[in-house]
Structures are given as structure tokens and as C-alpha cells.
C-alpha positions as CSV (number, residue, x, y, z in Angstrom):
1,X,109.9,96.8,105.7
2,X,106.5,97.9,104.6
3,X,103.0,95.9,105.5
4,X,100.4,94.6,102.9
5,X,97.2,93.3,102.5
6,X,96.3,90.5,100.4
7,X,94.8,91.6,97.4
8,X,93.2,91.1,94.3
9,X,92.9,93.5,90.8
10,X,90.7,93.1,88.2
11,X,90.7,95.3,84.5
12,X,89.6,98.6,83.9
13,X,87.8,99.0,80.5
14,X,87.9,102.4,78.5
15,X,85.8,101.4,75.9
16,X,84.8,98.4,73.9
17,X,87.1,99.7,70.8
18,X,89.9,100.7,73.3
19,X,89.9,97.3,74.9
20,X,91.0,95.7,71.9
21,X,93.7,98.3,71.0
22,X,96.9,95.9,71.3
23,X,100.0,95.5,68.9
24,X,100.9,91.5,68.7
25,X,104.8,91.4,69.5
26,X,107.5,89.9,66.9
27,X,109.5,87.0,68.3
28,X,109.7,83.9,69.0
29,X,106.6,82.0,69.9
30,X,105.9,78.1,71.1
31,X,103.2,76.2,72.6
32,X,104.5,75.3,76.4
33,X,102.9,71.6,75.8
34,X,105.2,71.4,72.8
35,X,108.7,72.1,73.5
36,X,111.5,71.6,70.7
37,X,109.0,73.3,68.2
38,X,108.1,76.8,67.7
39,X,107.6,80.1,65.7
40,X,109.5,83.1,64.5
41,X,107.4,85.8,64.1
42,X,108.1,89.2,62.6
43,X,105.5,91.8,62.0
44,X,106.7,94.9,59.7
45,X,104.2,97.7,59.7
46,X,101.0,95.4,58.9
47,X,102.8,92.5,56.8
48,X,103.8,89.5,59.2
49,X,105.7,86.9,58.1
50,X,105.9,83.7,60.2
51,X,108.8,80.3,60.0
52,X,107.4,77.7,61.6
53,X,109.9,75.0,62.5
54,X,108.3,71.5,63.4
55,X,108.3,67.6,62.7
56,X,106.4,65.3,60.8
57,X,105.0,62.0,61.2
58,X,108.2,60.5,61.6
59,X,109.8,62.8,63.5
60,X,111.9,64.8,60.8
61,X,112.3,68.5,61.1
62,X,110.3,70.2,58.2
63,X,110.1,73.6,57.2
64,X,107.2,75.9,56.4
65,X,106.8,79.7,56.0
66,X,104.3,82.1,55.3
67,X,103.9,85.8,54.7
68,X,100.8,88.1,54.0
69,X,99.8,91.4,55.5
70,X,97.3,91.1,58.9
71,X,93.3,91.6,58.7
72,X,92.8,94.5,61.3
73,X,95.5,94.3,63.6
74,X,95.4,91.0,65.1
75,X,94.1,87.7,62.1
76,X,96.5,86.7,60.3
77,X,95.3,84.3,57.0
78,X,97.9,82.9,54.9
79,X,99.1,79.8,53.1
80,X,101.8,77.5,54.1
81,X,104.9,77.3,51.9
82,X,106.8,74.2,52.0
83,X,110.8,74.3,51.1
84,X,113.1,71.2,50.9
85,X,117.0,70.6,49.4
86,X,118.2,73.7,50.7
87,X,122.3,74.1,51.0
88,X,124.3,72.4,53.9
89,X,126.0,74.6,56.2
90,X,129.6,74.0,54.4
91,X,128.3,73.3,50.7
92,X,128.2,75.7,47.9
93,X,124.7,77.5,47.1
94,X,122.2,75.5,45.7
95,X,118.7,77.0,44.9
96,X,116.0,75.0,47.2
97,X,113.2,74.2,45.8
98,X,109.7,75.5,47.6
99,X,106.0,74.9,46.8
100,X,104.0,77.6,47.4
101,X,101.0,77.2,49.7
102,X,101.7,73.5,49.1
103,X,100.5,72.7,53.0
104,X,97.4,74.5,53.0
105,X,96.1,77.7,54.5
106,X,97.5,79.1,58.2
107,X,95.7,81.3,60.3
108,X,96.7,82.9,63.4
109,X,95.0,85.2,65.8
110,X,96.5,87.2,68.2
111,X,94.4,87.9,71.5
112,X,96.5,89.9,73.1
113,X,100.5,91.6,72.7
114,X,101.6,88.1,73.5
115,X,99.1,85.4,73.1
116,X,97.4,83.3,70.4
117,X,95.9,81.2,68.6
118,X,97.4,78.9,65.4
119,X,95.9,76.9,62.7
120,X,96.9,74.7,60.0
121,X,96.7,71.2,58.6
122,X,93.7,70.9,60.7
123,X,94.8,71.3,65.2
124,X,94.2,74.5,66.6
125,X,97.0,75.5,69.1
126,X,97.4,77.6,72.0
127,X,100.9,79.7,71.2
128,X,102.6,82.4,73.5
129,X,105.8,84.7,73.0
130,X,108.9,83.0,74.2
131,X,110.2,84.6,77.6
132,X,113.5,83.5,77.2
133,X,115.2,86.0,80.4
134,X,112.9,88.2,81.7
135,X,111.1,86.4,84.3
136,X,108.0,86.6,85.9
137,X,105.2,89.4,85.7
138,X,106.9,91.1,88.5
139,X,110.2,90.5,86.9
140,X,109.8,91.4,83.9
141,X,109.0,95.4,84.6
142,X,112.7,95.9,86.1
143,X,114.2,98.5,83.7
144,X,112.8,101.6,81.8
145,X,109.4,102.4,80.7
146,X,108.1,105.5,78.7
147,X,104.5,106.0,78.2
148,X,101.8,108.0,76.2
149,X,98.5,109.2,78.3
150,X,95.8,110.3,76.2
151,X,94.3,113.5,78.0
152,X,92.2,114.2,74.7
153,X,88.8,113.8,75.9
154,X,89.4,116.5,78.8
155,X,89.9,118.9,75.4
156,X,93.2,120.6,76.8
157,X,95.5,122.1,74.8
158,X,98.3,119.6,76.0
159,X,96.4,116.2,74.9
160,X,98.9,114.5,74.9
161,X,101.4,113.8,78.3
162,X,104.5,111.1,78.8
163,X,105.6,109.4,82.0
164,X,108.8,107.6,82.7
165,X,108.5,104.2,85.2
166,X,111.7,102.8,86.1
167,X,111.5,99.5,87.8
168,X,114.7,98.5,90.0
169,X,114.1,96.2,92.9
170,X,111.0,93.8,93.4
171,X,109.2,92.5,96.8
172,X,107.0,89.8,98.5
173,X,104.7,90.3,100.5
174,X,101.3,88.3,102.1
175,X,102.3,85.6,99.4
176,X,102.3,88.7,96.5
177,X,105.2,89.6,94.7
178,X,105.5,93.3,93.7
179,X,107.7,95.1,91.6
180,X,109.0,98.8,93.0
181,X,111.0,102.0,91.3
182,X,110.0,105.3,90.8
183,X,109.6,108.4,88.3
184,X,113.2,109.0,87.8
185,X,114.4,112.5,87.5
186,X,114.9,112.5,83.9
187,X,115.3,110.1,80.9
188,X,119.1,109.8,80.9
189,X,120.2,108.5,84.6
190,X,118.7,105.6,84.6
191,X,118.2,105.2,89.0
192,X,116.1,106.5,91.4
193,X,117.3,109.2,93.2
194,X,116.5,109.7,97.2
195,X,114.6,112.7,95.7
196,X,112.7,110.4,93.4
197,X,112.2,108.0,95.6
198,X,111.1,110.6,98.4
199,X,108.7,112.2,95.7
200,X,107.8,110.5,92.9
201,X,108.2,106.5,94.2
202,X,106.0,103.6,93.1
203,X,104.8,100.1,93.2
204,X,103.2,97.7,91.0
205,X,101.6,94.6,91.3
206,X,100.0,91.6,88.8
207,X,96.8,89.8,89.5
208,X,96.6,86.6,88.0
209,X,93.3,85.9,88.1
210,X,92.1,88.6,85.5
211,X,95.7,89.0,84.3
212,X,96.3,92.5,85.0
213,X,99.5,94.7,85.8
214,X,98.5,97.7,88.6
215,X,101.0,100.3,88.7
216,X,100.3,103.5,91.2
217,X,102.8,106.6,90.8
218,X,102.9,108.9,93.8
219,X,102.5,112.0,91.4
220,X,102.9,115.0,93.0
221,X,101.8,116.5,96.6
222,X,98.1,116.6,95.5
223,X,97.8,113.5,93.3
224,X,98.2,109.7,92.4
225,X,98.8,108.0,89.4
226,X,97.1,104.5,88.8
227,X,98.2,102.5,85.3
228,X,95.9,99.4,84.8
229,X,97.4,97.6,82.2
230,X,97.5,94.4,79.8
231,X,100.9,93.8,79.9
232,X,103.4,92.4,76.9
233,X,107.1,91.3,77.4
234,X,108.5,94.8,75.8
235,X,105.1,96.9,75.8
236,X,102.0,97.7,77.6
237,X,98.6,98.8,76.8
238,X,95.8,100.3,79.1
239,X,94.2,103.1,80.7
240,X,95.3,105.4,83.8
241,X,93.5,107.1,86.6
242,X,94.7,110.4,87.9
243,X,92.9,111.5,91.3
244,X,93.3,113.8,94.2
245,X,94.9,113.0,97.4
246,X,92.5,114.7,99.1
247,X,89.2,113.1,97.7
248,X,90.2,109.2,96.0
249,X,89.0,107.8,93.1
250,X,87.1,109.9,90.4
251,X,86.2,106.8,88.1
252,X,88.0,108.8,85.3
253,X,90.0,106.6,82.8
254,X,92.4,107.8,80.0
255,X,94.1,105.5,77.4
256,X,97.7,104.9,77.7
257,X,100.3,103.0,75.7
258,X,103.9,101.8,77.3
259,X,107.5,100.9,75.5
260,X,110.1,99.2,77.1
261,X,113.6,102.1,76.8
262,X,116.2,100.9,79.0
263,X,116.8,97.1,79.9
264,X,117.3,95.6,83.7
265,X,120.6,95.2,83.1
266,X,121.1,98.9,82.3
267,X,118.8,99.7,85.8
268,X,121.2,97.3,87.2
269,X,124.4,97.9,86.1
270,X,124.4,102.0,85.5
271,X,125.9,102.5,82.0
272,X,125.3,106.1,81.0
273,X,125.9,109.3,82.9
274,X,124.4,110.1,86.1
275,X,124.0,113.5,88.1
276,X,122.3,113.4,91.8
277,X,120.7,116.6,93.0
278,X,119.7,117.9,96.1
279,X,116.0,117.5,97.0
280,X,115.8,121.7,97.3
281,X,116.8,121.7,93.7
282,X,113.6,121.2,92.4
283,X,109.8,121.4,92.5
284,X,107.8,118.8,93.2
285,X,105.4,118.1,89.9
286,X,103.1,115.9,87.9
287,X,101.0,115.3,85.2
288,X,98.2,116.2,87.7
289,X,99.7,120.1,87.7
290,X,99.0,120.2,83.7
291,X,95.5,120.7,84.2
292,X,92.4,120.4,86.6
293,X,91.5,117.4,86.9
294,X,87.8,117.9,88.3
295,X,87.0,120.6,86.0
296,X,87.6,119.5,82.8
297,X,87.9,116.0,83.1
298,X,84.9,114.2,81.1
299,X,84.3,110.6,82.9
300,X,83.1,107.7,80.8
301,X,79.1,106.8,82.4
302,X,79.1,103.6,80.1
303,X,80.1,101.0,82.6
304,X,78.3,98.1,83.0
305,X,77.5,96.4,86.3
306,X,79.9,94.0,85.7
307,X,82.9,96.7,84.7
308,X,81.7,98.5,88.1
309,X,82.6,95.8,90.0
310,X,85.5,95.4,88.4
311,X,86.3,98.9,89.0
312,X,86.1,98.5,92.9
313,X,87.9,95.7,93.1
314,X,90.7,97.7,91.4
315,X,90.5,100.7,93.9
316,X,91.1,98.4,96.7
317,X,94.1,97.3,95.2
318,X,95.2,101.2,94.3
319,X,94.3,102.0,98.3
320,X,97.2,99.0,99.3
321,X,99.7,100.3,96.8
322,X,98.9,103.9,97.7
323,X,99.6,102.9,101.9
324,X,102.8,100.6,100.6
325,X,104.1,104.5,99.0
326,X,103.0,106.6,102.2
327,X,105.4,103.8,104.5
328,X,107.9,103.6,102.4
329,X,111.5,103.9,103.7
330,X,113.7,103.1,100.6
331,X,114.9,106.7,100.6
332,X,115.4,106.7,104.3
């Protein structure tokens, strides 16, 4: 078993306009105060449409919908559409009859992939995606992840790099609960290899107090890999830190984006092919080996004090994730 130190993580911040870079998830959504009613949400493109099933003053299920496409990528202003005499499950077709925008305007606006806020008839409410199996923050990373790191600002000729983050087994620890895996050896396998896990393991843990997910990635022999992330049931959005071993934290953030591939089950259960290799089979890389980091990295001098402080509080939590990687014995 490995050692930790209670910690705490804060957010990193790219920039103002990056910070609110977030795609609100389709699905069901409710208001935990308010169980029995709820929301379907589906968002095509940049047209959402929303079915909102709740009661009226005496109790009776009513129905409402409303469609129209989003302002930006997170206000949604539309009218509420009321339908009634609609066909019984075993009756022939009947046409029901709906009024449209008869229960005045709805407006919803998503602050982040899986939070909100909902108007109409007058009561603002507090609304959240449905997590109807995937568990806790910790939890709810087991399975496959591919990501997007936006290298652009360095100007190399590969801007663009992807990582894979596959989740299997989670921990406790000092009271924290942390979620562990490692940079598999390709997309297909779906496990950790001893290789993997020898090279490329890592861990990831959520602090609730700024609502964070911190990932580090042991990268290669002469980097980490830290993800700070805002994290959504089946996507993530964020910035990463890549650093020497050698020297720490360079304060140097990129943008990166997440999508969930491969379920727990899958992790769990190990449908697919699989092919093991010996660990002298292959060369120990990372993103880190695409390009020099200290030489053509630009770093972002816009911080405020507050975002500094921020920053540190984040390292200190990369540092314990960094010593849970160097004690590891999983592939042992």
C-alpha cells in the first residue's frame, strides 16, 4: 500500500475565454430537492430541445416541451408548449392537441457540462444531470478516456497531441478517495499492462471544495503529465501541465478536452482483444518527447494573485500524486 498526505486542489485557469469553454451534456436532468420530476434534455449541434415532466397544483402529471437553438453555448430561451389528450398506451392514434408557448417563456442556463439553472412560470431552480450508475467523482472516471491537448501556442508543427487515461481500480487514503489506471499501451486492449503500469501509471484525485478533478500521468523517463479538469459525467474540459522531472512545475498550461471511449464495465469485464508484451518490447515515450518543452513553450504571465494561489495549491497536490506513482507497487 502506498502513503498520502491530506490534500487539497484548487482550478487552474487558461484564460478568461478558455474557462468558459464547456459543452452542456444531453440527458436526463432533476433537481435533487425534487424527486419524481425531472428533464430530458437533448442538445443536437446548437438546437436543444427539452420535456419537462412535472405536476400541477393538484398533483397531476402535466406535460410541457420546448425547443429553440442555444444563445452562445450555454442560455437557452424558449417558450413552453403545453400538450393534453394524447393516445393511451393500448388506444388507436388520436392527434393531441398542444398550445404553443401557452405556459410562457423557459430559460435555462448551463454553468457548467452538468449543472444549471431553470426558469419558468416564475421559480428559478437549481437542476443537475441525473447520475443514474456511475458513482462518485472518483467512480465515475473508471473506464476509457481519450483527450485533445492543445500544444498550439508553443507554434510546433504537431499542435495538436492525444492521450488515452484508463481508469480501473480506485483507493482511499487519509479520508481521500482516489481513482488509479494508467496510459494503456494502445486504444484497443482495454487494461493496463505491468509495462503500463511500470511506465506510464497514474492517479487522480477530486477536491470538493473548488470542484476540481487532478489527474497526473507519469509520462515518460523525463516528464509528468498533470490534467486539471472540470469534470462532466461522459466528458471533461480543462488545461494540462507538462514539466520535467528534473526541475517541477513550469507554470505552463495548455487547453485540453476529454471523451469518455470505453465504459467500466468494458475495463472490468475485458470484451475485445488483448495482446501483453514484454517490457523490452518497446520504448519508453510521451507527449513530453514531441517537443522541448523549455524552449518553445510560451507560458501565460496573466495570472492574477488570486489564480497564483490557486496555482500552488494545485502543485502541492501534483507533488502527492507524483510521490503516490514513484511508490507504486501495482505492477510489482
Amino acid at each position: 500500500m502506498r502513503f498520502f498526505h491530506k490534500i487539497l486542489m484548487a482550478a487552474a485557469v487558461f484564460l478568461s475565454t478558455q474557462a468558459q469553454a464547456f459543452t452542456p451534456e444531453s440527458g436526463f436532468w432533476w433537481n435533487p430537492d425534487e424527486s419524481g420530476s425531472g428533464y430530458a434534455i437533448e442538445i443536437q449541434d446548437n438546437f436543444l430541445f427539452v420535456a419537462l415532466y412535472v405536476y400541477d397544483e393538484l398533483g397531476n402529471p402535466i406535460w410541457y416541451t420546448a425547443a429553440a437553438t442555444l444563445e452562445g453555448n450555454s442560455l437557452f430561451d424558449g417558450e413552453l408548449d403545453f400538450s393534453f389528450n394524447g393516445t393511451c398506451i393500448d388506444c388507436s392514434f388520436t392527434q393531441p392537441i398542444t398550445i404553443i408557448g401557452e405556459r410562457g417563456p423557459i430559460t435555462i442556463n448551463f454553468l457548467t457540462e452538468t449543472t444549471a439553472t431553470i426558469q419558468f412560470q416564475g421559480v428559478v431552480k437549481n437542476i443537475e444531470r441525473f447520475n443514474f450508475l456511475l458513482g462518485d467523482e472518483a467512480e465515475r472516471m473508471l473506464g476509457e478516456w481519450q483527450t485533445v491537448i492543445d500544444f498550439s501556442s508553443t507554434g510546433i508543427n504537431f499542435p495538436f497531441n492525444g492521450d488515452i487515461l484508463l481508469f480501473n481500480i480506485t483507493s482511499f487514503s487519509g479520508g481521500d478517495k482516489f481513482a488509479e489506471g494508467c496510459r494503456p499501451d494502445n486504444s484497443v486492449d482495454g487494461f493496463c499492462s505491468n509495462f503500463a503500469l511500470t511506465n506510464h501509471e497514474m492517479a487522480a484525485v477530486y477536491d470538493f471544495q473548488t470542484n476540481q478533478l487532478l489527474i497526473v500521468v507519469d509520462d515518460s523517463l523525463d516528464s509528468w503529465l498533470a490534467y486539471y479538469l472540470d469534470l462532466g459525467l461522459d466528458q471533461f474540459d480543462g488545461v494540462a501541465e507538462l514539466y520535467p522531472k528534473n526541475t517541477g512545475h513550469n507554470n505552463i498550461f495548455y487547453p485540453v478536452r476529454g471523451f469518455r471511449t470505453a465504459s467500466r464495465s468494458f475495463i472490468e469485464t475485458g470484451v475485445g482483444p488483448s495482446k501483453k508484451m514484454k517490457s523490452d518490447d518497446k520504448k519508453v515515450v510521451g507527449i513530453g518527447s514531441r517537443f522541448d518543452v523549455e524552449l518553445s513553450a510560451k507560458a501565460i504571465t496573466s495570472f492574477s494573485k488570486e489564480e497564483q494561489s490557486k496555482i500552488l495549491r494545485q502543485q502541492t497536490i501534483v507533488q502527492t500524486l507524483i510521490y503516490k506513482l514513484e511508490n507504486s507497487n501495482r505492477s510489482k
